[in-house]
N, C-alpha and C positions, 0 to 999 in steps of 0.2 A: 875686534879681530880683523888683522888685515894682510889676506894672504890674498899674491896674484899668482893668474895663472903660471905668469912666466917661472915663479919661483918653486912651483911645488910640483908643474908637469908640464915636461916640456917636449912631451910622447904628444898630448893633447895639443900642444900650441904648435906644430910643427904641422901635425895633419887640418889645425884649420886656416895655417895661414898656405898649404897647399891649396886649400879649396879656394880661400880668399884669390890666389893666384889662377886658377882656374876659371873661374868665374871670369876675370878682367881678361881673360887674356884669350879668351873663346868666344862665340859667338849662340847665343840661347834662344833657337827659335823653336822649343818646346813653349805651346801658347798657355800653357797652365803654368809657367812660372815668370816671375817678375820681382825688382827690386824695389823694398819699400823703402821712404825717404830714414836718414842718419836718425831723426827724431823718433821714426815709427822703431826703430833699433832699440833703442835708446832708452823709451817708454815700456818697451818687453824687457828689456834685461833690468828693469828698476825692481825696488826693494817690492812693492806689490806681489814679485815673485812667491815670495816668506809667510803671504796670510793666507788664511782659511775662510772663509766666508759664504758655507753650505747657507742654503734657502734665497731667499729676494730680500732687497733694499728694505731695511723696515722689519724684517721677520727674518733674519739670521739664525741660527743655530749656534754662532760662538762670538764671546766678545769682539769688543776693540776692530771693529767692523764699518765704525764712521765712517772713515776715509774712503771704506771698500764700495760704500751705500752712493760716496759722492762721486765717484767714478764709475760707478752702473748705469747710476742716472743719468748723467754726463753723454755716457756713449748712447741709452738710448733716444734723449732728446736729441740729440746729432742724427743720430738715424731717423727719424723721423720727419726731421726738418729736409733729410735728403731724400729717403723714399716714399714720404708721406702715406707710409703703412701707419695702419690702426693700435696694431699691438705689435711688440719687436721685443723678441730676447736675443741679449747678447754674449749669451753664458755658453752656450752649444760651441763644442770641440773644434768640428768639422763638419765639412758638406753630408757626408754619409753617415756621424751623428743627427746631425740636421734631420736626414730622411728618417731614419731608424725613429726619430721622439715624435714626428708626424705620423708614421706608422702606428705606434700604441697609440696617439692621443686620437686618432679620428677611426681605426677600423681595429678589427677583431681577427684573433688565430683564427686562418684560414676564408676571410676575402679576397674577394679578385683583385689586382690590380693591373692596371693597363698602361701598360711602357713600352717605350722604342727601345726593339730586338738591340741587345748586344754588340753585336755584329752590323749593326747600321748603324752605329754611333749612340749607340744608349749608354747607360754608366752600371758600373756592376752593382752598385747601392738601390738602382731601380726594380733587380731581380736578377741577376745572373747566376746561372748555378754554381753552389756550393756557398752561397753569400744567407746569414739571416736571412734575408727577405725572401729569397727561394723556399730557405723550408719551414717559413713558417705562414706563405701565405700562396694564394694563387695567381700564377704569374702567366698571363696572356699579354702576347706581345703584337704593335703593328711594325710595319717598316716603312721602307722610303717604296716611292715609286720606281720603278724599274726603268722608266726611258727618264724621268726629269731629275730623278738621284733628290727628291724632298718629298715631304709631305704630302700623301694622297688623303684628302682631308674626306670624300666619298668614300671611299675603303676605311679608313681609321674610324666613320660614322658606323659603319655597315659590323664591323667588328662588336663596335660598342651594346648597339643595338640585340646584335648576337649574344653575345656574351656578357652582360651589364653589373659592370667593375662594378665596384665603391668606392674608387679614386682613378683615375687618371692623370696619366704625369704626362707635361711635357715638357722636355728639357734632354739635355745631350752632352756630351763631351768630345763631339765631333762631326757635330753640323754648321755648314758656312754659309748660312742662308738666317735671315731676319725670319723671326717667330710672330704669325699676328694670331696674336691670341682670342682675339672673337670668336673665330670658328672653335676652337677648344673649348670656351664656356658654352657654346651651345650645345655641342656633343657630351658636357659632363651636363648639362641640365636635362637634355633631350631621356639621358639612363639612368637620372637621381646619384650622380656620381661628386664626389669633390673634386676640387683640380687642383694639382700641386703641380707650380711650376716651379721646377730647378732651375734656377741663373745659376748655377756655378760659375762659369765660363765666363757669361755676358753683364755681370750684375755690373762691373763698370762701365760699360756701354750705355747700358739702361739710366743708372745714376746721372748720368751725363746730358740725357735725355736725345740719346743719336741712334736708339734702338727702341723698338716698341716697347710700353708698360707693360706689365704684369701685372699690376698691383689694382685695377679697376675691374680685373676679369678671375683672377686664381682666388683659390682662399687661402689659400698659405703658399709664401713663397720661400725655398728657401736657396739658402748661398756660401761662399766661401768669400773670404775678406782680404787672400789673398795674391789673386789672380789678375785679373783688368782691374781689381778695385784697388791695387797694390796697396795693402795692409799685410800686417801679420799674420802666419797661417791661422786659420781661426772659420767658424759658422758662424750664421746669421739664417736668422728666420722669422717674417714677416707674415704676420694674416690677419682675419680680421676678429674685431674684437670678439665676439661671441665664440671664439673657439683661443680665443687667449689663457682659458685657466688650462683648461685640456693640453696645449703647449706647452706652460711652463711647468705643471705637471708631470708631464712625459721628460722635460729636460730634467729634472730635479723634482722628487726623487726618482725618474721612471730611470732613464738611462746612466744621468751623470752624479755624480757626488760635488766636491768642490770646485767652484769655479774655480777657470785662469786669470785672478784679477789683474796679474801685467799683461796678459793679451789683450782683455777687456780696456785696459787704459790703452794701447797701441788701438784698438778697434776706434774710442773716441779721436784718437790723433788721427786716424784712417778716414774716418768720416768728415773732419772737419778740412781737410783737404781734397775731397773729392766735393766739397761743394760749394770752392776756389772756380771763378772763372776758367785757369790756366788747365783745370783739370779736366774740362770741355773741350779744351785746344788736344791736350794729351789724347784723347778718345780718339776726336774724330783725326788725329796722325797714324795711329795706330790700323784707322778704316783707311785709310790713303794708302800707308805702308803694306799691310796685307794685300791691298787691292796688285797697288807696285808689282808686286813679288810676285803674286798670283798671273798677271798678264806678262810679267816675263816668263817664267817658264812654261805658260802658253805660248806665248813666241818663240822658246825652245825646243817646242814639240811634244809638252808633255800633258796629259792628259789631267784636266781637275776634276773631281767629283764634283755634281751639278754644274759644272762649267764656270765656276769662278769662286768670289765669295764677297759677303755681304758682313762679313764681321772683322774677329782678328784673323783668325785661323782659313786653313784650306785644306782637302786631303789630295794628295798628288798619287795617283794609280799609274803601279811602274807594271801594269800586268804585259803590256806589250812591250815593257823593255827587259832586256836580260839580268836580270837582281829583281831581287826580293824588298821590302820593305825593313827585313830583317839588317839585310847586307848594306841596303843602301845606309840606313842610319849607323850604320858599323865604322864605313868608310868617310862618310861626312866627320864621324867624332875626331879619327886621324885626321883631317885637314882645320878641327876647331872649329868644326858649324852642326850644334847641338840638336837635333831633332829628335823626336818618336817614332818606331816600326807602328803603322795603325792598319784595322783591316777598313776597307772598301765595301759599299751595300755589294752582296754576292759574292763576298770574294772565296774564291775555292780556296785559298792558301787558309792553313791554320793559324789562330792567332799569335802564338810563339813565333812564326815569321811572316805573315800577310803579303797582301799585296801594294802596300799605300804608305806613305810615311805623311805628319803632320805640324808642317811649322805653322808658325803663330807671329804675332810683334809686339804684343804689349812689350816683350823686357826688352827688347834693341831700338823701340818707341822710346821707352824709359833714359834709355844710354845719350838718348839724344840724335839718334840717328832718322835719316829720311827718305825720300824717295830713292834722289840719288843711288844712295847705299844700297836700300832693298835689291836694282838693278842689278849691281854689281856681286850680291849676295848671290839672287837668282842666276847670276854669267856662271858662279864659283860652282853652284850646285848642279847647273848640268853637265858643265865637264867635267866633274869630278862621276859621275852618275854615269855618262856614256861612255867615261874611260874606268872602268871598278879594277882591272887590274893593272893601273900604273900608277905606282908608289910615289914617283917622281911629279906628278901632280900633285898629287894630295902634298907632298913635303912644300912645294912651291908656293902654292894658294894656304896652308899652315902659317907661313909667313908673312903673308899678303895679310891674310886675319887678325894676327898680330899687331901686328902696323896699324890696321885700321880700328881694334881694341881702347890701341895706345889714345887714337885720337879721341874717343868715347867711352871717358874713364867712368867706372860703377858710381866710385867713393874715393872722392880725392880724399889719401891721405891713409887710406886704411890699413893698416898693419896687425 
């Protein structure tokens, strides 16, 4: 059977090569997305899509599973070799499956757990209301410091102390500052707590080895594959061995049924390029180009949470400018420079329109772009930002974006 798309829906092929046009022809400094290589493509859209292969390598639930077993394994001896974690399953969805199978494998309806507030940059999978995690377990939160915008590790102790979780997470989706995780295994040892650190965000940084480990201090790490690590969307969760059956338990059967065995083969293509020389280069451009970006629109006047950043990302506080985080991201998308409305530690604005918006660089790192550009990126985002109502900017710099798109193509060739 051999039907293509173009032949049978051409409703479907229409709106994805808009997107395909989209993508090249904009500018994506949303730091949670990024372009994985033609092969990582490639290897997801393979016939692997078509099997079923409930349970682990060796212990299946349905035939004709070989293939499925050689490609498990595959990916997680690649992980290994890259995070030199203990135990690693590579079957988990997502990042917030990820959390959700650590959740039943290590604590019980209605434990504390201890995570950074929402609204200072924590992830809703950590406990945010309305989310599982909310209602099925106890959710005590610390936050940032108020004069240094990070980690008050006295107060996060003093918390713990107080109130003595049975896990502690630290991890974020909107922090720009380097995690050392010493001090968090003291304070989960100090209350008999486990530690789960989320890399969502950083797990390529870390892989790379241009950000602090996890993997000597957490007992279970877990991650998405395709963010800094530029893989397919996809989880990953790393810990140590003695709490590996409890894992892959909670992955199958607790939460998930059959694996993604063509994610699971994009994941080994994902790992065996992130532990390529070149992909150490890629890391620390990504710390350069953030970095870039970040001191230019300090040089613009604009205000960063904690005063800079240490990773990919940055959050930029428009509270003393006129727009919202809401509008500002509104008006950047008119001129094809893609960001997120994010809130600020304290911000009075609600989250539907905040105070702070959040670019990133893994994906215009990706595109092959650099300092230079960041500059010129940061020039485009404050006059577009100090001028929100003249159109005739935004159409001008639309252009400009273009142009400079064209010179840093996604996917030559893609159609």
């Amino acid at each position: 059977m051999t039907i293509l798309l173009s032949e049978i829906d051409l409703e479907v092929k229409e709106i994805l090569q808009e997107e395909i046009e989209r993508q090249q022809n904009t500018l994506t400094l949303i730091p949670s997305e990024n372009y994985p290589s033609r092969a990582i493509l490639e290897a997801q859209s393979s016939v692997l899509n078509n099997k079923y292969a409930e349970g682990y390598p060796g212990k299946r639930y349905y035939q004709g599973c070989k293939t499925a077993d050689k490609i498990e394994k595959l990916a997680i001896e690649r992980a290994k070799q890259l995070f030199k974690g203990e135990h690693i399953n590579v079957q988990v969805h997502s990042g917030t499956g990820a959390n959700m199978a650590v959740y039943q494998a290590l604590l019980k309806p209605g434990d504390k757990i201890l995570s950074l507030n929402l609204f200072h940059g924590g992830h809703l999978s950590h406990g945010g209301k309305g989310t599982f995690t909310y209602n099925h377990y106890q959710i005590i939160n610390y936050g940032l410091d108020r004069d240094s915008e990070t980690f008050n590790y006295e107060e996060i102790e003093r918390i713990a102390k107080l109130t003595h979780p049975q896990l502690i997470i630290v991890g974020a989706s909107a922090y720009p500052r380097a995690i050392d995780f010493r001090p968090w295994r003291k304070i989960a040892d100090e209350v008999g707590a486990y530690l789960l650190a989320d890399m969502a965000h950083i797990i390529g940084l870390i892989a790379a080895g241009v950000h602090p480990d996890p993997v000597p201090y957490a007992d279970v790490i877990t991650a998405t594959t395709q963010k800094t690590l530029r893989g397919p969307r996809g989880g990953l969760i790393i810990c140590k061995k003695k709490y590996a059956s409890s894992i892959d338990k909670a992955i199958f059967p607790g939460t998930q049924g059959g694996p993604f065995m063509h994610v699971i083969a994009a994941k080994a293509l994902c790992f065996k390029e992130a532990c390529q020389p070149e992909f150490k280069d890629y890391q620390k451009q990504i710390i350069s180009n953030a970095k870039t970006l970040a001191e230019t629109l300090k040089n613009e006047e604009f205000r960063l949470v904690s005063g800079g950043t240490d990773n990919h990302l940055m959050l930029v506080d428009l509270s003393d400018k006129d727009i919202t985080g809401d509008k500002a991201a509104t008006i950047l998308e008119e001129a094809g420079i893609i960001v997120n409305k994010n809130s600020i530690p304290f911000d009075k604005k609600p989250p539907s329109i905040t105070s702070g918006i959040r670019p990133g660089t893994p994906a215009l790192t990706t595109r092959g772009m650099g300092n230079s550009e960041m500059r010129l990126i940061g020039e485009w985002i404050s006059k577009i930002l100090y001028n929100p109502h003249d159109r005739n900017i935004r159409r001008k710099i639309k252009k400009e974006v273009e142009e400079i798109c064209k010179e840093f193509p996604i996917y030559e060739g893609l159609k």
